[in-house]
C-alpha positions as CSV (number, residue, x, y, z in Angstrom):
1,X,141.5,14.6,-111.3
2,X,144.4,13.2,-109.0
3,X,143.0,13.2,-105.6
4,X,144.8,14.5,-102.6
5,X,144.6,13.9,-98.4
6,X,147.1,14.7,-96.1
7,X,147.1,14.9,-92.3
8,X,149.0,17.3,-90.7
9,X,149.8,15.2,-87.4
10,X,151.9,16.3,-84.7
11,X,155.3,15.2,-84.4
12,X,156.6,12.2,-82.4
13,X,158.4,14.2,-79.5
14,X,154.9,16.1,-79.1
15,X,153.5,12.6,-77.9
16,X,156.7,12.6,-75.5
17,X,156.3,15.4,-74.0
18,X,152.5,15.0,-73.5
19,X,153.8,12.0,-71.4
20,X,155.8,14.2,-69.6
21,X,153.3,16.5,-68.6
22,X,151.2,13.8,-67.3
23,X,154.5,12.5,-65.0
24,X,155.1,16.4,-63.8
25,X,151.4,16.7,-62.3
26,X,151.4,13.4,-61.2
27,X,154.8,14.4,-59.1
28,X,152.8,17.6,-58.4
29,X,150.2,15.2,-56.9
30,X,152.3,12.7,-54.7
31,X,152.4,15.0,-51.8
32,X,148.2,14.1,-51.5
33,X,149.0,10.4,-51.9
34,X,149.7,7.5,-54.2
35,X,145.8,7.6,-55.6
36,X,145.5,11.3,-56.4
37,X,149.7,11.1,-57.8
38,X,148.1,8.2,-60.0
39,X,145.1,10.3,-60.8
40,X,147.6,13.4,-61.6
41,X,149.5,11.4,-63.6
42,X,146.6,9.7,-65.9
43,X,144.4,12.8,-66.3
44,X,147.6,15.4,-67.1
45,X,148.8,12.8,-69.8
46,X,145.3,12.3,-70.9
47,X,144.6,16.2,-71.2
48,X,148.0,16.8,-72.8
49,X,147.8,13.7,-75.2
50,X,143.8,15.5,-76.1
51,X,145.8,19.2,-77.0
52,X,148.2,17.5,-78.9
53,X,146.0,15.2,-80.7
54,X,143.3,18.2,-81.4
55,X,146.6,20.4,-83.2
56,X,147.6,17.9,-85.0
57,X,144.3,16.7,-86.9
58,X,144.0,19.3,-89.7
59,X,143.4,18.2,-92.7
60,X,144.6,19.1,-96.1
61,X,142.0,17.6,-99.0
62,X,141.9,18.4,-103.0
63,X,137.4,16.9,-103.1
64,X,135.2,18.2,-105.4
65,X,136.6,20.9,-107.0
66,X,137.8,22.7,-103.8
67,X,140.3,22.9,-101.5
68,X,139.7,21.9,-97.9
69,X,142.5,23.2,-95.8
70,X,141.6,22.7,-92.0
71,X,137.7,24.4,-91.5
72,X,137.8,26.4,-94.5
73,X,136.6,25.0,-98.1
74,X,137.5,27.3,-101.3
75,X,136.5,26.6,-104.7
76,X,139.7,25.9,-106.9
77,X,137.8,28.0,-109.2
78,X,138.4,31.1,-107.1
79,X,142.4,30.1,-106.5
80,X,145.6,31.3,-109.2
81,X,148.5,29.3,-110.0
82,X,149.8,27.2,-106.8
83,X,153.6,28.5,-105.4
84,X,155.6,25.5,-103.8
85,X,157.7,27.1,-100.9
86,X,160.4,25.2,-99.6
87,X,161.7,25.8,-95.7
88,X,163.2,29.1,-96.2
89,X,160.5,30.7,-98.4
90,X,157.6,29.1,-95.9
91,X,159.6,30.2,-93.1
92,X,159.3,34.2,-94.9
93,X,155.9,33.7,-95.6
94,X,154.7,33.2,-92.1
95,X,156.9,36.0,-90.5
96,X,157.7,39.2,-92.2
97,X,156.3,38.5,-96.0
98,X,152.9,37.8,-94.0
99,X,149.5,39.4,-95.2
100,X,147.4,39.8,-92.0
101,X,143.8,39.2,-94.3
102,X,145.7,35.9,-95.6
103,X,144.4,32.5,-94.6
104,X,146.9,30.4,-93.3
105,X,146.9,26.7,-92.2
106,X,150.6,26.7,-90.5
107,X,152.1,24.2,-88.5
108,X,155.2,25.1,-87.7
109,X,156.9,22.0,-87.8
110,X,156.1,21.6,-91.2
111,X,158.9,23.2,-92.8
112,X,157.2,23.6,-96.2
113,X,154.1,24.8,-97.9
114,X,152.0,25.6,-100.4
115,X,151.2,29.4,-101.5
116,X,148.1,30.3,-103.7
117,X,146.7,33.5,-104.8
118,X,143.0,34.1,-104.2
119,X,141.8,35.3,-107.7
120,X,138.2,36.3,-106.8
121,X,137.6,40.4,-106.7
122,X,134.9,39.9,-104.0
123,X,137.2,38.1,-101.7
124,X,139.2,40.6,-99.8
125,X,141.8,37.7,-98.6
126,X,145.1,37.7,-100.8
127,X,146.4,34.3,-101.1
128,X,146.2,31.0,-99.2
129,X,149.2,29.8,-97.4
130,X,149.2,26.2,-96.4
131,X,151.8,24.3,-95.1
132,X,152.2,20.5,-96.0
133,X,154.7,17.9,-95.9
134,X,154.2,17.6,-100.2
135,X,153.3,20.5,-101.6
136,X,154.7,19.4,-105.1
137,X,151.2,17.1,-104.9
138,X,149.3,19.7,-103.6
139,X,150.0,22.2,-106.5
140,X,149.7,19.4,-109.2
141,X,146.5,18.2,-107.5
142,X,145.1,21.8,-107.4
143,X,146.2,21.9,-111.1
144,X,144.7,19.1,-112.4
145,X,141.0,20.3,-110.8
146,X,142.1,23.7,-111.9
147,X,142.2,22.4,-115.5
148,X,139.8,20.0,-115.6
């Protein structure tokens, strides 16, 4: 089995701008005073920092014969053969190709993905749409539990 982890972490200029929030309600602040602009300034970067940190801690795991893609677990067993999409085949599949009962771990500054069809009859959801920075280890990690 080849094993597979990836974090799907929030890009660099998200940290930036969480930075920047925390100077904008620290300016919002000053008019109360130096402490409370200080305050302003620690807590908004603190809170922003927290929402950015929170979106960009999914996970994508290949353990024990299933797929762990954020919350959800799915038995490989129950998955079809994996569909590598590169940026403009992710980018269709998360707009106007979309299946509404489809699971879908997207970031959308991920530019690719991974596609898989759910092959269970008693599962009403389609396919499995995750994005990832490699989806070429993805699939083959799928495919070695798959096969295995």
């Amino acid at each position: 089995m080849q094993p597979y982890e990836e974090r799907l972490s929030a890009p660099r200029s998200w940290w930036f701008i969480a930075v920047l929030i925390g100077v904008s309600v620290g300016l919002i602040m000053l008019p109360f005073g130096t402490l409370p602009m200080l305050g302003g300034l620690i807590g908004g970067a603190a809170l922003a920092c927290v929402a950015v940190s929170s979106y960009g801690s999914a996970r994508v795991r290949v353990v024990a014969d299933s797929l762990v893609a954020g919350e959800a677990k799915i038995p490989v067993s129950a998955l079809g053969t994996p569909q590598v999409l590169d940026a403009a085949e992710a980018a269709a599949w998360r707009s106007y190709k979309a299946d509404p009962r489809a699971f879908m771990l997207l970031r959308s500054y991920i530019p690719t993905a991974l596609r898989v069809e759910v092959t269970d009859p008693e599962d009403p959801t389609p396919y499995v749409y995750v994005s990832t920075r490699n989806p070429e280890g993805l699939a083959a990690a799928l495919t070695a539990v798959h096969s295995a």
